[in-house]
C-alpha positions as CSV (number, residue, x, y, z in Angstrom):
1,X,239.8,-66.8,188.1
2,X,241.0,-63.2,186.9
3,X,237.5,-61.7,187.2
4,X,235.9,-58.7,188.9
5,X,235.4,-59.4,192.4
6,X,231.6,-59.9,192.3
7,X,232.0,-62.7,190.1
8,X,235.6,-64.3,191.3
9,X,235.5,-67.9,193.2
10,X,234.4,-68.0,196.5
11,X,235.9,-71.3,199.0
12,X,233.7,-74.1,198.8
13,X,235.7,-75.0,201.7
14,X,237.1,-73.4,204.8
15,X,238.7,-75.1,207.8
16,X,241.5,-75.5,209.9
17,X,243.3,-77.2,206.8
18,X,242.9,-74.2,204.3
19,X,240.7,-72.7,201.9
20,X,239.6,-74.7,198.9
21,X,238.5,-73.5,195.3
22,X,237.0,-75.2,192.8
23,X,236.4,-73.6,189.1
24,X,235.7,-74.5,185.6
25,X,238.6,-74.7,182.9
26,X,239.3,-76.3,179.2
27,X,240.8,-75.5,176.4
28,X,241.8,-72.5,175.1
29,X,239.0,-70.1,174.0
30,X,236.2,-72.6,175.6
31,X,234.2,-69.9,177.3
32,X,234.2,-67.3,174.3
33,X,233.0,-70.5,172.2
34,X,230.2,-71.2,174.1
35,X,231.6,-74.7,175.0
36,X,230.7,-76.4,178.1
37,X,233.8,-77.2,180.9
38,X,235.8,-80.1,180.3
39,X,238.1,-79.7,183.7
40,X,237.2,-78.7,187.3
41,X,240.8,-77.4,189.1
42,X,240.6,-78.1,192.9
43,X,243.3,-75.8,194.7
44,X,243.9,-75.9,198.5
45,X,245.3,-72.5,200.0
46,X,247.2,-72.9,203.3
47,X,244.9,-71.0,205.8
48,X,247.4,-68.2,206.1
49,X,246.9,-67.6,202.3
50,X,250.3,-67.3,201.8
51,X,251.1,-70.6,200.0
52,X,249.6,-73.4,197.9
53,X,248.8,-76.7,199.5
54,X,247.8,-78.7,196.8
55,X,245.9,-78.8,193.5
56,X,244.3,-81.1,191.6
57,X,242.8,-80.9,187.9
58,X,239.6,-83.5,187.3
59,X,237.9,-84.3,183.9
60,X,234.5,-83.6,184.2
61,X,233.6,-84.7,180.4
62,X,230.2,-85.8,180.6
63,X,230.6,-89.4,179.3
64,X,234.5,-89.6,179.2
């Protein structure tokens, strides 16, 4: 999320409701680690960009 701008998330959806991102998380240290994603935050951006609709955090273990 705090990346260069090339490589920062884009909207996987835009429409009259807002703007919605979804990127990878887990724990602490996960990506230095090597360790695949365990969490997939969903955040909806009111389309004036100005606040924060709703968000949502999903666990996208792979056999959990």
């Amino acid at each position: 999320m705090y990346g260069i701008p090339t490589t920062n998330p884009r909207p996987t959806k835009r429409d009259g409701t807002g703007f919605e991102f979804r990127f990878p998380g887990g724990p602490p240290g996960w990506e230095v680690l090597g360790l695949p994603p365990t969490v997939e935050s969903i955040v909806l951006i009111a389309p004036s960009g100005r606040s924060v609709i709703a968000e949502s955090h999903e666990d996208i273990r792979r056999g959990a």
